[in-house]
C-alpha positions as MATLAB code, in Angstrom:
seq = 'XXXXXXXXXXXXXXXXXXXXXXXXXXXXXXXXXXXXXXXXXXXXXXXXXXXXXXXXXXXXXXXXXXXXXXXXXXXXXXXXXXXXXXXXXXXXXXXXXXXXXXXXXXXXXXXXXXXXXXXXXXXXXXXXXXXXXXXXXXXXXXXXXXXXXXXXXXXXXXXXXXXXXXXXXXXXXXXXXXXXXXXXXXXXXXXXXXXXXXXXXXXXXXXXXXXXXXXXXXXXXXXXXXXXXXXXXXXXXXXXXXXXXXXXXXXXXXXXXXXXXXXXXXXXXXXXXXXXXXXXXXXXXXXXXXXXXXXXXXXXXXXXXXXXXXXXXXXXXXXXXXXXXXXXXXXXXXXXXXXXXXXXXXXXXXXXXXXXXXXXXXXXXXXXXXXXXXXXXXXXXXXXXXXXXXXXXXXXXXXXXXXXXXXXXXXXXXXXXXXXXXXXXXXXXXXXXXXXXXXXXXXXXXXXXXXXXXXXXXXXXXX';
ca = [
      -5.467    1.636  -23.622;
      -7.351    2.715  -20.346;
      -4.250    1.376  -18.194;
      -1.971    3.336  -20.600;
      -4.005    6.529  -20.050;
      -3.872    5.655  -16.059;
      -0.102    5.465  -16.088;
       0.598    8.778  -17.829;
      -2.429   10.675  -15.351;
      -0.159    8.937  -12.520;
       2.720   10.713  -14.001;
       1.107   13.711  -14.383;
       0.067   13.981  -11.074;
       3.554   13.083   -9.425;
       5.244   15.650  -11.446;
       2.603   18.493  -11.192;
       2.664   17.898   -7.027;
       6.581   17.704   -7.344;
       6.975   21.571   -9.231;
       3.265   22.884   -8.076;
       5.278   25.327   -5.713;
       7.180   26.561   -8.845;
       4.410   27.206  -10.799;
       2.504   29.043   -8.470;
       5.350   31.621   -7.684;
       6.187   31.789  -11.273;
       3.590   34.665  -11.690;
       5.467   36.862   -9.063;
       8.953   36.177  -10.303;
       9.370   39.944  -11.813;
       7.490   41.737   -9.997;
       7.923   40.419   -6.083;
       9.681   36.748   -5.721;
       9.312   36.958   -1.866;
       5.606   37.046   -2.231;
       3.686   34.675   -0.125;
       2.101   31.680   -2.212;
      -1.839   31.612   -1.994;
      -3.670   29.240   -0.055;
      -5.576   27.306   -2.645;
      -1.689   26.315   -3.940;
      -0.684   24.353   -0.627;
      -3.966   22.688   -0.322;
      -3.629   21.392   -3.697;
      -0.009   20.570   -2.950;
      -1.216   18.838    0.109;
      -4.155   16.981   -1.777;
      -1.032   15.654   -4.493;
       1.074   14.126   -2.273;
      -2.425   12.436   -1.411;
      -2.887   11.296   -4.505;
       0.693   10.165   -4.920;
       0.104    8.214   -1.434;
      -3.195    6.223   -3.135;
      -1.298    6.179   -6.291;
       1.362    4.035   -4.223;
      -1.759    1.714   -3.018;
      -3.290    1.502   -6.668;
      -1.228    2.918   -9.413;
      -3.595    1.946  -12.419;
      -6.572    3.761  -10.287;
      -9.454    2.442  -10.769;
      -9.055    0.778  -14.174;
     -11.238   -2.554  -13.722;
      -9.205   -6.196  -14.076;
      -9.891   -9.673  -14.327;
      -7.086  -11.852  -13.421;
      -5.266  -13.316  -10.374;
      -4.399  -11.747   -6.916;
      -0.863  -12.589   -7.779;
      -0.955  -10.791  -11.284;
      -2.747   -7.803  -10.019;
      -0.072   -7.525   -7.654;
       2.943   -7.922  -10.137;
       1.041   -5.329  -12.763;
       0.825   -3.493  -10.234;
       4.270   -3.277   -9.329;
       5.183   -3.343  -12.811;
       2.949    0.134  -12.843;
       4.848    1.443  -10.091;
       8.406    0.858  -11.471;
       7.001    2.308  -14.932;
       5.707    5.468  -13.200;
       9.040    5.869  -11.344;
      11.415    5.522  -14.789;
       9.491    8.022  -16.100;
       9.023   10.884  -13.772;
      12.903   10.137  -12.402;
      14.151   10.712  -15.943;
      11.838   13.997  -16.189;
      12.863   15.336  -12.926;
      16.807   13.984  -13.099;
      16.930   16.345  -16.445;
      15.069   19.470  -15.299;
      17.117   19.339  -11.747;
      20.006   19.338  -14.026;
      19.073   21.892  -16.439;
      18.357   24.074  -13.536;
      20.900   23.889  -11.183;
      23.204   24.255  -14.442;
      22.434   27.506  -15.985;
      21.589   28.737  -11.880;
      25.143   27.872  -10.067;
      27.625   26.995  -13.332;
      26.157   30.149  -15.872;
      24.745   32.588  -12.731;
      21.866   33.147  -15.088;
      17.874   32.900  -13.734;
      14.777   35.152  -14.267;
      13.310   33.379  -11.287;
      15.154   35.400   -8.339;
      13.857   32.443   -5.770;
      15.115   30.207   -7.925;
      19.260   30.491   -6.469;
      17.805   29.580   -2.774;
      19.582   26.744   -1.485;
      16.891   26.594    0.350;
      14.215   25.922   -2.049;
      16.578   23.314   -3.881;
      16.899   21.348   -0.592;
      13.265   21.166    0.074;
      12.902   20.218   -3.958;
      15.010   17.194   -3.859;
      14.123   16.169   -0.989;
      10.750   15.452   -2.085;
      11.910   14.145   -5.315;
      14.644   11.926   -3.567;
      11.004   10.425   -0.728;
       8.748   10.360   -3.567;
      10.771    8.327   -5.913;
      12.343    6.741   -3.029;
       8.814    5.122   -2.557;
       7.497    4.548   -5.805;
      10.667    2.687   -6.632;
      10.279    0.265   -3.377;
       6.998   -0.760   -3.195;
       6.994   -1.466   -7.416;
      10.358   -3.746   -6.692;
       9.207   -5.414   -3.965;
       6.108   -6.362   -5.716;
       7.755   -7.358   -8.738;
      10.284   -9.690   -6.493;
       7.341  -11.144   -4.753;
       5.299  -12.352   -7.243;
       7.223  -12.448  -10.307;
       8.217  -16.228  -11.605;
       9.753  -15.174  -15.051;
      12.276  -13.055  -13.755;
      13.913  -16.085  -11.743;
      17.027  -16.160   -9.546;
      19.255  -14.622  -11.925;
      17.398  -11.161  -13.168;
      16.947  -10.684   -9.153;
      20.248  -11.154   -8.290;
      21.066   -9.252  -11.569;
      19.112   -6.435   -9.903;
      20.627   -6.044   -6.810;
      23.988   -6.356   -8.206;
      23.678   -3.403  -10.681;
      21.444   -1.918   -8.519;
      24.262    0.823   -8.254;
      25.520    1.316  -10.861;
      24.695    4.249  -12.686;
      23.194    4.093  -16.349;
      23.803    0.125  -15.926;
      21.121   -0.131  -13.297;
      18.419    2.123  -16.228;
      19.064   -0.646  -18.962;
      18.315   -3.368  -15.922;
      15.554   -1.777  -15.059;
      14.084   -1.565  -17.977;
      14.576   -5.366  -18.394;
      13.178   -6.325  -15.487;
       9.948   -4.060  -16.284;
       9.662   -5.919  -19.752;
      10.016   -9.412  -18.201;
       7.364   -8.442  -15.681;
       5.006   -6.646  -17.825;
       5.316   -9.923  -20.793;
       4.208  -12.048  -17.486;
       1.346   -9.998  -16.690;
       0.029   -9.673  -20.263;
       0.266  -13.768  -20.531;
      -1.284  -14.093  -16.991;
      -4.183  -12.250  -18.194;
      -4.512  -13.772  -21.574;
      -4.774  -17.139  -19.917;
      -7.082  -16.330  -16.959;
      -9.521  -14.872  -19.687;
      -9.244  -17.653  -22.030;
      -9.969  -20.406  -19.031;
     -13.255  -17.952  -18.181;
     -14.267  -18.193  -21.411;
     -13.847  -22.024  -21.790;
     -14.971  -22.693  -18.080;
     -18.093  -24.208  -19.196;
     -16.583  -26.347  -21.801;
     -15.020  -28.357  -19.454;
     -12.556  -29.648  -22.167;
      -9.958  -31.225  -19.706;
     -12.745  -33.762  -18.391;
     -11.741  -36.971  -19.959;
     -13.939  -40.268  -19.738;
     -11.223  -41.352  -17.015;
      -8.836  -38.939  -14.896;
      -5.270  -38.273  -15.442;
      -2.630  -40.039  -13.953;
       0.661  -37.946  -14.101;
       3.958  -39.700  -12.861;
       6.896  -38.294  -12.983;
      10.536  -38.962  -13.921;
      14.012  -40.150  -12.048;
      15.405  -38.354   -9.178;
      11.905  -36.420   -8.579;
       9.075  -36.461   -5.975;
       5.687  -35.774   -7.331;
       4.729  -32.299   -4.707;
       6.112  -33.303   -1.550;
       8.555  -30.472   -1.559;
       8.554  -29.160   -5.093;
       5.772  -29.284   -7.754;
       7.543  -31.671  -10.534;
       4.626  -30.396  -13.106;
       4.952  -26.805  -12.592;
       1.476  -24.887  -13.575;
       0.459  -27.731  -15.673;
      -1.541  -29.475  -13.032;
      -3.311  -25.780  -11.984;
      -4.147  -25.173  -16.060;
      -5.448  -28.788  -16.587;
      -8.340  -28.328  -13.435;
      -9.133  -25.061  -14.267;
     -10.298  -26.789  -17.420;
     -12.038  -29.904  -15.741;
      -9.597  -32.621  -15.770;
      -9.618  -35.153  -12.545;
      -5.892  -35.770  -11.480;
      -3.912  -38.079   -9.385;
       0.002  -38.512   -9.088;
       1.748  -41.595   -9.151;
       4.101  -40.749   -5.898;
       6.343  -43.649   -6.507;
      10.034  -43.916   -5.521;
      12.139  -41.270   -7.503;
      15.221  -43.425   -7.287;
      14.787  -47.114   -7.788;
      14.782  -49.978  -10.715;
      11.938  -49.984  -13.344;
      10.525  -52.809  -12.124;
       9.848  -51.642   -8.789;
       8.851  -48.398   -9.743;
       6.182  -50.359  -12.431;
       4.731  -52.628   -9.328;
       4.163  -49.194   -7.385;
       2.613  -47.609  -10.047;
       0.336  -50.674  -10.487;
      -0.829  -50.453   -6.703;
      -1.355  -46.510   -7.183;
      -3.805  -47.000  -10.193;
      -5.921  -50.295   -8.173;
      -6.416  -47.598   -5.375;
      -7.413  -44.754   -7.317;
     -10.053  -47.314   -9.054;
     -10.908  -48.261   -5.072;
     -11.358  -44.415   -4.054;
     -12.863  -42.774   -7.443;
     -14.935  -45.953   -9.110;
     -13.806  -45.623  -11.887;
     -12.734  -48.015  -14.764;
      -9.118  -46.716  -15.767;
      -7.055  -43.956  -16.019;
      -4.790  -41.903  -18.404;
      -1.267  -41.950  -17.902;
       0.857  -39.008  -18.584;
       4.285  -39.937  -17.967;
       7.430  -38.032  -17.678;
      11.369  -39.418  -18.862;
      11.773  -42.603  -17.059;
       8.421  -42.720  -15.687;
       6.880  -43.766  -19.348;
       9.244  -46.718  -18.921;
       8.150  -47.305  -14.896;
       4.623  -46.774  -16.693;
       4.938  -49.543  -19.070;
       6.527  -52.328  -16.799;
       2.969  -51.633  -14.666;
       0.779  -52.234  -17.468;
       2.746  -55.426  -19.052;
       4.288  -56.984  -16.422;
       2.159  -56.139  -12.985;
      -1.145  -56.381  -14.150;
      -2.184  -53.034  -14.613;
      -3.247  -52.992  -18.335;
      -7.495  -53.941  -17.974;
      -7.027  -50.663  -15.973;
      -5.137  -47.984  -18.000;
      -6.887  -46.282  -21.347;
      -3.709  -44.822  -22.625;
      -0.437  -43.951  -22.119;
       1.193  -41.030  -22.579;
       5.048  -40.417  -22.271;
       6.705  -37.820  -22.389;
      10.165  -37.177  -23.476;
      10.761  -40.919  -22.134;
      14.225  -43.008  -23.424;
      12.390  -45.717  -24.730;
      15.386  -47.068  -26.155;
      17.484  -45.812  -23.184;
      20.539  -43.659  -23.248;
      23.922  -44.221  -25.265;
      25.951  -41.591  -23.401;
      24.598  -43.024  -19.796;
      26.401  -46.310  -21.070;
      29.657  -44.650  -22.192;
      29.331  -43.326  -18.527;
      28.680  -45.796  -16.390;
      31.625  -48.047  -18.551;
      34.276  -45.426  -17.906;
      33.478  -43.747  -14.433;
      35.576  -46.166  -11.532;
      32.882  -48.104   -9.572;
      34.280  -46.846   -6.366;
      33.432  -43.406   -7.801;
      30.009  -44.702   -9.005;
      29.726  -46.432   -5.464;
      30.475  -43.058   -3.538;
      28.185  -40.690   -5.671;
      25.470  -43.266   -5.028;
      25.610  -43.131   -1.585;
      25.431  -39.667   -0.991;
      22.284  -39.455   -3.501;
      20.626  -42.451   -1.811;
      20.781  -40.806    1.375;
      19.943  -37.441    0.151;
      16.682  -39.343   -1.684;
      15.597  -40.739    1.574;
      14.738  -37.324    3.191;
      12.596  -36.680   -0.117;
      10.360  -39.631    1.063;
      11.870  -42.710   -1.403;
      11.864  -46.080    1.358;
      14.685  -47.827   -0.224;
      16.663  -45.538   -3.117;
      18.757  -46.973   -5.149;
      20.734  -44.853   -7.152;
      22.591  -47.032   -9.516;
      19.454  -49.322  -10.228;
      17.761  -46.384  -11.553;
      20.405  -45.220  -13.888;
      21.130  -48.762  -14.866;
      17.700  -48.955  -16.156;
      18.405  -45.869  -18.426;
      21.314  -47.088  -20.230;
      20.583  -48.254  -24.059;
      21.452  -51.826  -23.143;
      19.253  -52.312  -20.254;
      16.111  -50.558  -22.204;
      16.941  -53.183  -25.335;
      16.187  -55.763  -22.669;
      12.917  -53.972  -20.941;
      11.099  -53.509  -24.776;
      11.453  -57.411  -24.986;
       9.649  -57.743  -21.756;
       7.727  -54.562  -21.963;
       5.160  -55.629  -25.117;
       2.844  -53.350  -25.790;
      -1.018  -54.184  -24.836;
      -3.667  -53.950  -27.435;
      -6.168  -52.377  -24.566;
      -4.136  -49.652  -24.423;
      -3.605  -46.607  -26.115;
       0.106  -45.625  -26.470;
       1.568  -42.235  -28.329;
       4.511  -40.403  -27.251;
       5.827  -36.488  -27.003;
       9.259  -35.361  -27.561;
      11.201  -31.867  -27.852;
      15.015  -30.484  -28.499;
      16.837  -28.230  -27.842;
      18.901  -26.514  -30.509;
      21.841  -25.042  -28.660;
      23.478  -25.898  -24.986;
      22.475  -22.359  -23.641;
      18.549  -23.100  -24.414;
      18.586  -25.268  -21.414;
      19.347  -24.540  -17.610;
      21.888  -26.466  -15.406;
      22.727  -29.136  -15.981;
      20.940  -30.017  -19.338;
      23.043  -26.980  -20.709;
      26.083  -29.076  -19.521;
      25.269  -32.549  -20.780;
      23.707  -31.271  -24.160;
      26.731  -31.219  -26.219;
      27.870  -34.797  -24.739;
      24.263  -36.482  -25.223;
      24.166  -35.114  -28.628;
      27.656  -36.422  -29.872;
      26.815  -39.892  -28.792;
      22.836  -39.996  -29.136;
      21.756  -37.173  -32.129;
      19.591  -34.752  -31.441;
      18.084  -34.181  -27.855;
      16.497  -32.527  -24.976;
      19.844  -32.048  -23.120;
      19.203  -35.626  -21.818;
      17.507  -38.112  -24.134;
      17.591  -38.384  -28.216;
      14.790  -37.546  -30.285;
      14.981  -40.397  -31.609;
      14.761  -42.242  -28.388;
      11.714  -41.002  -27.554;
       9.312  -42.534  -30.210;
       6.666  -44.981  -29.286;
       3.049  -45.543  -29.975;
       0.721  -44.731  -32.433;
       1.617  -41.152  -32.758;
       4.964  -38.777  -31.888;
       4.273  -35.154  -31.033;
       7.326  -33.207  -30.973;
       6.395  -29.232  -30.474;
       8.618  -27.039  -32.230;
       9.842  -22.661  -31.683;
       9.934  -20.403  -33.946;
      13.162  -19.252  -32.779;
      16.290  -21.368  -32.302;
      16.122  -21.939  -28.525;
      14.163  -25.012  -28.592;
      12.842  -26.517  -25.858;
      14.303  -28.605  -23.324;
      13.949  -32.104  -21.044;
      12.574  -29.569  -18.426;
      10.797  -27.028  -20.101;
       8.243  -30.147  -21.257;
       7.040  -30.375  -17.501;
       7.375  -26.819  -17.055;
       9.737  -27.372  -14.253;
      11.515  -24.136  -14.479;
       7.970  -22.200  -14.541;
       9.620  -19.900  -17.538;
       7.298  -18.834  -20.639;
       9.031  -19.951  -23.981;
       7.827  -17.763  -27.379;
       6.234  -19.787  -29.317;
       5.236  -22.687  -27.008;
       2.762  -22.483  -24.400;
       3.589  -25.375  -22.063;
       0.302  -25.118  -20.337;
      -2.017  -25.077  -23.462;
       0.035  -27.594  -24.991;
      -0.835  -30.370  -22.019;
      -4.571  -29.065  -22.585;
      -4.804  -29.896  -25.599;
      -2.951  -32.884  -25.529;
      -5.935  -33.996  -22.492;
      -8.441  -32.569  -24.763;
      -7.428  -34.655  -27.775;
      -7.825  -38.041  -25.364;
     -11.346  -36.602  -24.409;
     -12.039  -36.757  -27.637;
     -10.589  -39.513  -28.577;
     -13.427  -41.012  -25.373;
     -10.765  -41.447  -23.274;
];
């Protein structure tokens, strides 16, 4: 309520500064227009613009908040842009209304008011004023945002001209920003409140290896704000920077040499394993076949094709292997710059397909040491994903059922237990929403809690 209150005394101010000069001659419009305005009225239109200059700096003035540089920054450019809607509109109208009944109708009981010279100077402060509240709340917004993505900025700057087009865009962009900020702040006070509780500090820390084609943080974060969320609420992590691109089995005897030295560097006993797509599989070739099993308390996969993928088959059977052969080579070399030794392209695809994963769950028993349960999601329609899930949805679904625009639903069961978050709405959620790897805030699911809680259940579970 108090930064409500803040924004409309920001308005206030902006507007009374813009038309002080009217109101003060207002008095003397019958009786003698040309007299000179008194001096307390151009102090006080000095002190505004003042104001509007430290409004610029701190548009909620000095309303106390707890939350991130990053979101303090964004609500306040969210501010900013809210400020400048509003005393635009107001101003755009009354210039209208004005200038209307003064040149079009020749009608005015305010002699001063059919200057051009007063007009000029008007606008022209109008045109600065909103000139820079409009700048500096965009550029902040552009900055810091991460909900408003690529294509709302480029959406931006496209209809940036283009008049009535560019209000409803604006407006959009303010609600997308101002959602963020109220989130932001929901979960910075939450995490304050818990801090104590320590909930994410398991009995052993988390392992968290990720899925085909992807490098852990080397040059993009695979797990999004998940990692961030989990310490902020005590949990220990590690990564399990294995090859992105290579067969199952090599991947497994990496992952087996990552876990002996994190024992080595930490002392500790074991670790957790939260795996991502074809890491759960890379995950369970460590612990059955390399050794790795008096060393792991649990596994965790997520969204991983246990029993592989029917449409990679139906692929990999039609596509021409000089085709297959070429495509490989370019992503093999493009892998090597992302830090993999020896990719291998069509290895790690191979190792997807429904047939080969029939073969690896003969050879991948489970261990009764460990504890295994698995996580899952769907989407419900091709557009709830990005590129290229949105493309391969309708093709994985035809030939596997229902699925995360990669794997089936079904394909993704293992373990004791199968969590499969669901939305309210009919988006669903998607093969990378579940490692938050587009950074975007879903209604209804909270990708950040939901890994906290799914740590905090293996805490107390005295893992």
């Amino acid at each position: 309520m108090k930064k409500i209150l803040c924004k409309i005394l920001s308005c206030c101010l902006i507007l009374l500064t813009l038309n002080l000069r009217l109101l003060c001659r207002l008095p003397y419009a019958g009786t003698n227009p040309a007299a000179p305005l008194p001096s307390w009225c151009t102090a006080a239109e000095i002190l505004g613009y003042l104001l509007i200059v430290y409004i610029n700096f701190f548009p909620l003035l000095s309303v106390r908040r707890t939350s991130t540089t990053r979101s303090k920054v964004l609500e306040d450019g969210t501010a900013l842009l809210q400020i400048f809607l509003v005393t635009t509109v107001f101003e755009t109208v009354c210039c209208t209304a004005g200038l209307f009944r003064v040149i079009v109708l020749g009608q005015t009981s305010v002699p001063f008011l059919s200057s051009w010279t007063f007009w000029l100077r008007y606008l022209l402060s109008v045109f600065l004023v909103e000139l820079l509240l409009f700048w500096n709340g965009i550029l902040r917004v552009y900055l810091t945002s991460v909900q408003l993505g690529i294509r709302w900025r480029v959406i931006g700057i496209v209809c940036g001209f283009m008049p009535l087009v560019h209000l409803y865009v604006l407006c959009r962009i303010i609600r997308i920003a101002g959602s963020e900020v109220l989130l932001e702040e929901e979960k910075y006070l939450l995490n304050q409140i818990r801090a104590e509780n320590q909930e994410c500090r398991t009995r052993y820390p988390i392992l968290l290896v990720h899925g085909v084609f992807f490098r852990d943080f080397r040059f993009f974060n695979y797990w999004g704000r998940i990692p961030g969320e989990l310490k902020r609420n005590g949990a220990v992590l590690f990564y399990g920077n294995q090859q992105s691109a290579a067969s199952v089995a090599e991947c497994g005897q990496e992952l087996a040499g990552r876990i002996r030295q994190i024992l080595a560097e930490t002392g500790c006993e074991k670790v957790n394993i939260i795996a991502h797509s074809k890491g759960g599989l890379d995950s369970r070739y460590a612990i059955s076949r390399s050794g790795a099993a008096p060393y792991v308390a649990s596994l965790t996969t997520v969204n991983t094709p246990h029993r592989g993928c029917i449409f990679a088959d139906y692929l990999l059977d039609r596509i021409p292997d000089r085709v297959c052969q070429s495509v490989a080579v370019k992503y093999n070399a493009a892998l090597k710059r992302f830090g993999d030794r020896e990719p291998d392209f069509l290895e790690a695809v191979q190792d997807l397909t429904a047939s080969s994963c029939s073969r690896l769950n003969e050879l991948l028993p489970d261990d009764p040491q460990v504890y295994y349960q698995s996580v899952g999601s769907r989407m419900h329609h091709a557009v709830s994903g990005r590129f290229p899930l949105n493309m391969s949805y309708p093709l994985v679904k035809h030939f596997d059922g229902e699925c995360d625009g990669l794997v089936s639903l079904d394909s993704m069961k293992w373990g004791a237990k199968f969590i499969c978050p669901e939305v309210p709405t009919g988006r669903g959620i998607s093969h990378g929403d579940m490692i938050d790897l587009n950074r975007e805030n879903i209604p209804g699911f909270d990708v950040r809690e939901f890994y906290v809680n799914l740590v905090k259940d293996l805490k107390n579970m005295g893992l």
